[in-house]
C-alpha positions in Angstrom: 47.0 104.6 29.8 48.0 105.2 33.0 45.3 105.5 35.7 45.4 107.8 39.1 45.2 107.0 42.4 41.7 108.2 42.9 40.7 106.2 39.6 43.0 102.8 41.0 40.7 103.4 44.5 37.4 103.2 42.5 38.7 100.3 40.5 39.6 98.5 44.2 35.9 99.6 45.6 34.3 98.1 42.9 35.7 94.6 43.0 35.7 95.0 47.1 31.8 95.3 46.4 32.0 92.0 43.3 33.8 90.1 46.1 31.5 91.0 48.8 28.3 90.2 46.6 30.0 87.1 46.0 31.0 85.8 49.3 27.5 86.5 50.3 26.0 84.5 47.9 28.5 81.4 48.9 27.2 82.0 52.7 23.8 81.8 51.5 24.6 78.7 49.3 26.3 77.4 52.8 23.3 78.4 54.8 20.7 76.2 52.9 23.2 73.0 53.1 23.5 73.6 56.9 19.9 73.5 57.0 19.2 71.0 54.6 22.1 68.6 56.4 20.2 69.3 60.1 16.6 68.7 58.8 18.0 65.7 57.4 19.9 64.4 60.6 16.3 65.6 62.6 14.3 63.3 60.7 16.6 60.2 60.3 17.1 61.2 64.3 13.1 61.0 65.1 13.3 58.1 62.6 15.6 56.4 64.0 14.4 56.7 67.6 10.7 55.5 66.9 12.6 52.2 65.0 14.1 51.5 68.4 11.5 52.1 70.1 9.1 49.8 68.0 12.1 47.4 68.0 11.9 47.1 71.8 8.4 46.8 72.1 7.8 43.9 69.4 11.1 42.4 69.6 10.8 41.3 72.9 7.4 38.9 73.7 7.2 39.8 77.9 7.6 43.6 76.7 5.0 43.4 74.3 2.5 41.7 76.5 2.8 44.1 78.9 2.7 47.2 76.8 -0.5 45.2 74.7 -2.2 44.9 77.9 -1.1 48.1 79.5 -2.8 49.9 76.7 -5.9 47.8 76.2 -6.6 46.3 79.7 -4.2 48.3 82.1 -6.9 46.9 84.6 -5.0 43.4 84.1 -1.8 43.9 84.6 0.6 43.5 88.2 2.0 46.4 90.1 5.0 45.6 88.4 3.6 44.8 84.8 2.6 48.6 85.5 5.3 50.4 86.2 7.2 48.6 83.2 4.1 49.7 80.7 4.2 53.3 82.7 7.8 53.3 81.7 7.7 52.0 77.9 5.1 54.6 77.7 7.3 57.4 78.9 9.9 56.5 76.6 7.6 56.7 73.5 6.3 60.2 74.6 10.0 61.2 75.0 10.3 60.9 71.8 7.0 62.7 70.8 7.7 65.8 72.6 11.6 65.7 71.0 9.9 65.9 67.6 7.2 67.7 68.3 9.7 70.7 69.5 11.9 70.1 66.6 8.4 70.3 64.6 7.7 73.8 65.8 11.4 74.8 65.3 11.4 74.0 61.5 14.1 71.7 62.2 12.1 68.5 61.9 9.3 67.9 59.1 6.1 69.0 59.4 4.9 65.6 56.9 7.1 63.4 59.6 5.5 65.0 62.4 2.2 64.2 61.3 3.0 60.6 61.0 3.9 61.0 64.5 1.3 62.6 65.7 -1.2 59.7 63.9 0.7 57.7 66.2 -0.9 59.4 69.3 -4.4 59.7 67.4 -4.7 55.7 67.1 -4.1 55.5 70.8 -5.3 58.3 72.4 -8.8 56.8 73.2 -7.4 53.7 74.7 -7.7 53.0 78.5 -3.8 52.8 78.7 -3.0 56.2 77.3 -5.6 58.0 79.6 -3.9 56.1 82.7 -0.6 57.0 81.3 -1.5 60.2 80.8 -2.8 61.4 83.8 0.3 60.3 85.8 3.1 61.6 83.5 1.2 64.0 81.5 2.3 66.9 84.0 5.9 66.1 83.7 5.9 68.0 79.9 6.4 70.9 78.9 3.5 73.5 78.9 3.1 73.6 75.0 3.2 69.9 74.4 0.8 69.1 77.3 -1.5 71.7 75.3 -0.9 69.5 72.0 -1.7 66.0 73.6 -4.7 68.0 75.5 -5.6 69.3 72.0 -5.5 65.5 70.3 -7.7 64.2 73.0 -10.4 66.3 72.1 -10.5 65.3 68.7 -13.0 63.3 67.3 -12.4 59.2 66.6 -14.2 56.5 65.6 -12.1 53.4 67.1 -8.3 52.8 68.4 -6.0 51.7 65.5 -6.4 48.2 64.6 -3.5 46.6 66.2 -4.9 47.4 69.6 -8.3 45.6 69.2 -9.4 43.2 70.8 -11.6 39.9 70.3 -14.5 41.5 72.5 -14.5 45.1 70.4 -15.4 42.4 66.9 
């Protein structure tokens, strides 16, 4: 059976149209990796970050007294003592505005950024945070301040346990 040119065309259009449906479903396939591979570098990223941070802060005893006291009696420390806690503090909320963009992107975890964000919750009544806040809070951007500004008005019954004191029993 031998087949035309016309016939040998239609033939050709439909495996052009196999090998199209095809390569779209390997893209697809490719796609979801991608965006598997980049959530997963986000959160060990964000992870990874916060580690470092909490590394810093507890590893060292002169930077933990300072940030201890900056965020429980900022009232105590030196000039000095206060620009150091100002500046471990900035670092921190570096990192909370990185994940909280990549949070509203999709790139980041929304379950990750809610650990995150308990982070802020524990602290946001303390007399270190408000301090902190008031200085550097304008250096953010606009939708971030609105999020911290939004956590601040939530309601809390006490400051994570780590930052009491022996006078709050």
């Amino acid at each position: 059976m031998k087949l035309k040119l016309s016939e040998w065309a239609h033939v050709a259009e439909i495996i052009g149209a196999a090998a199209i449906i095809i390569s779209l479903l390997y893209v697809s396939i490719q796609v979801k990796d991608s965006t598997r591979a980049i959530k997963s570098t986000a959160t060990n990223d964000a992870a990874t970050a916060m580690q470092a941070w909490y590394l810093t802060v507890g590893g060292d005893e002169q930077t933990s007294r300072v940030f201890y006291g900056g965020m429980t009696a900022p009232d105590t420390l030196s000039k000095e003592e206060m620009f150091q806690f100002i500046m471990i503090m900035h670092a921190a909320f570096l990192g909370f505005q990185n994940s909280y963009e990549l949070a509203e992107q999709g790139t980041l975890d929304m379950e990750i950024q809610r650990s995150i964000t308990n982070t802020l919750i524990a602290t946001k009544d303390l007399p270190g945070f408000e301090i902190y806040w008031r200085q550097r809070g304008p250096l953010f951007n606009q939708r971030f301040r609105e999020f911290i500004e939004n956590l601040r008005t939530l309601d809390t019954v006490t400051a994570s346990e780590v930052y009491q004191t022996d006078d709050d029993g």
